[in-house]
C-alpha positions in Angstrom: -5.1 15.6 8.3 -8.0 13.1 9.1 -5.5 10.2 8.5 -2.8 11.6 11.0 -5.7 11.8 13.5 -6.6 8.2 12.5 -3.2 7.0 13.3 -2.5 9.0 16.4 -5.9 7.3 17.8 -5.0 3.8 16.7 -1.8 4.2 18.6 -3.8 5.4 21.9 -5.8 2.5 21.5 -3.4 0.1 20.7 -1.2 1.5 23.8 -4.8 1.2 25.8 -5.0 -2.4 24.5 -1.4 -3.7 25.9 -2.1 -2.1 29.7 -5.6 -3.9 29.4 -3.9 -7.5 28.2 -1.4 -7.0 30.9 -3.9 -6.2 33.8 -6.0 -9.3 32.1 -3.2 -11.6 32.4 -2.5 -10.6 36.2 -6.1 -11.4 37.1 -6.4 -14.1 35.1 -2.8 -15.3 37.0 -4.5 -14.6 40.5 -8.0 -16.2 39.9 -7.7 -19.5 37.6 -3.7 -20.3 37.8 -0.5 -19.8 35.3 -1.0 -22.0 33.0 -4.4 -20.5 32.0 -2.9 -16.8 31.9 0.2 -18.6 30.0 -2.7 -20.2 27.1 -3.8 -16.7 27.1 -1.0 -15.1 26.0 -0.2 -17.8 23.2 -3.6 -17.0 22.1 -3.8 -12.7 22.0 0.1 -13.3 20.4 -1.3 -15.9 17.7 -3.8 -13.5 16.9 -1.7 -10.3 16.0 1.2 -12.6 14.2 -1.7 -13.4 11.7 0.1 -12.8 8.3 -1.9 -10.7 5.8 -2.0 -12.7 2.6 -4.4 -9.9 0.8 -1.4 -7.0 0.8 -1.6 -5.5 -2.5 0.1 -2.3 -1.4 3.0 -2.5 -4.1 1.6 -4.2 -6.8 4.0 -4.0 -10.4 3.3 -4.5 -13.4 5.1 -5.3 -16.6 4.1 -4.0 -20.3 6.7 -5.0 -22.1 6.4 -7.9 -24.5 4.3 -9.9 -22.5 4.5 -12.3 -25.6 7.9 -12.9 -24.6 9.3 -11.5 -21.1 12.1 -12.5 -21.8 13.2 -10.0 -25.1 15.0 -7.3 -23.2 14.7 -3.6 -23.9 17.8 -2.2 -25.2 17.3 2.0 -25.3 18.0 4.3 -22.3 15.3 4.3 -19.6 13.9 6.7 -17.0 11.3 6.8 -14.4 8.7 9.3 -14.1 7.4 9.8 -10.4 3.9 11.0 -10.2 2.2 12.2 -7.0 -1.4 10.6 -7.2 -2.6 12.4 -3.7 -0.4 13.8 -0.9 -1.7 14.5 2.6 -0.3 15.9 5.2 0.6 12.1 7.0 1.3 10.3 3.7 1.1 10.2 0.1 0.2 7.9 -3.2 2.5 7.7 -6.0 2.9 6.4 -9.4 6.3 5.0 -10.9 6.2 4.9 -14.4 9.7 3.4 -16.2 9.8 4.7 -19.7 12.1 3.1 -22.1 13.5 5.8 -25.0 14.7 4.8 -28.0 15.3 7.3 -30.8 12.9 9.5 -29.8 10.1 6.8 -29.4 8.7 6.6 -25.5 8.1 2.8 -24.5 5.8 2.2 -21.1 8.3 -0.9 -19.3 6.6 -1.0 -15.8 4.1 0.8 -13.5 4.3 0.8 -9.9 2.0 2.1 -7.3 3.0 2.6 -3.2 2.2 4.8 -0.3 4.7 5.9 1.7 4.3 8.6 4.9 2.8 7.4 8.1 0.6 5.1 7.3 -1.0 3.7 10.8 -4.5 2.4 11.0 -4.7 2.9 7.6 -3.7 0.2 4.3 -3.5 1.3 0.6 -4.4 -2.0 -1.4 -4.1 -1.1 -5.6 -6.5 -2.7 -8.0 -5.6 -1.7 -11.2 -3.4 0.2 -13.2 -4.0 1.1 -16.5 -1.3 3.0 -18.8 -2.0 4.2 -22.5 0.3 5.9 -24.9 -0.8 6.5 -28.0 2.0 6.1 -30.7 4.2 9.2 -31.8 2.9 10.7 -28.3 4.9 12.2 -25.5 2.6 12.0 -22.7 0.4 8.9 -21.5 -2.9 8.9 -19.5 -3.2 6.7 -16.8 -6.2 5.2 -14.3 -5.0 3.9 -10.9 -7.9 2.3 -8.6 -7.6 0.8 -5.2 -9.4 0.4 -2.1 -8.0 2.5 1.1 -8.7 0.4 4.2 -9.8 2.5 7.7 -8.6 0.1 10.2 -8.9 0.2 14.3 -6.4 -2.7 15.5 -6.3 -4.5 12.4 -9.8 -5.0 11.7 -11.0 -3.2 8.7 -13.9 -0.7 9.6 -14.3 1.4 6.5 -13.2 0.4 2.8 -12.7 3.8 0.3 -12.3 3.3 -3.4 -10.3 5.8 -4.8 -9.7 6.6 -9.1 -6.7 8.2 -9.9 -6.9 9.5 -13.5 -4.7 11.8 -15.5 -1.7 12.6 -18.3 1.8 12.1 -17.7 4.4 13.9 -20.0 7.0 11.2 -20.3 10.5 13.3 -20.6 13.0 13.6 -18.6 
């Protein structure tokens, strides 16, 4: 609930925001000339095109022969989707694809995302850590990451969060 509140004020203020650049621009226009209220513009625009080099928010990763990525499995797989948190605006997940070959359960790849509305707000994964122990059907797994509380881009608040727990790995 508090993260749909976040979002619906980052909107306000980000609506707030645009009629304040606008009425800047007009009376920077009127008092200094067009070419300054022109070079302003350029310079709130270069600002929010900045490109965000530290998204994390779907980091993958690969378990399978890491020796040689190359070797291919060559059983059946399947995903297993598990729900890490759900809130009423979004939720965290866990892919897991499971390779199965004569009743043996292979780990292949482990995915992490958010997905729901996600304004003012950024879901950055750290870690993810799968174990299955041999002649098991379930794995445990630890998920950490940082949530980011963000007003208008600029992080004001950085939450770790530890996801922990089994996974029964059927289909």
């Amino acid at each position: 609930m508090f993260e749909l509140i976040w979002g619906i004020f980052n909107g306000f203020l980000l609506i707030y925001f645009i009629v304040i650049c606008f009425k800047s621009v007009k009376i920077i226009k009127e008092k200094i000339g067009v070419f300054a209220s022109l070079i302003f513009v350029i310079g709130l625009l270069s600002f929010m095109s900045k490109p965000n080099e530290k998204n994390l928010a779907d980091k993958n990763i690969d378990f399978l022969n890491q020796s040689n990525p190359k070797k291919a499995f060559d059983g059946n797989s399947f995903f297993k989707e598990i729900k890490l948190e759900n809130n009423l605006a979004s939720d965290i997940g866990l892919s897991i694809l499971v390779g199965e070959k004569e009743n043996e359960y292979v780990i292949l790849n482990a995915n992490c995302s958010r997905a729901g509305f996600i304004s003012g707000t950024n879901w950055n994964v750290e870690n993810i850590d799968i174990d299955k122990e041999k002649d098991k059907n379930y794995c445990n797994y630890i998920v950490n990451g940082i949530m980011e509380w963000k007003i208008l881009g600029i992080t004001i608040y950085s939450e770790h969060k530890l996801f922990n727990g089994k996974a029964i790995l059927k289909k």
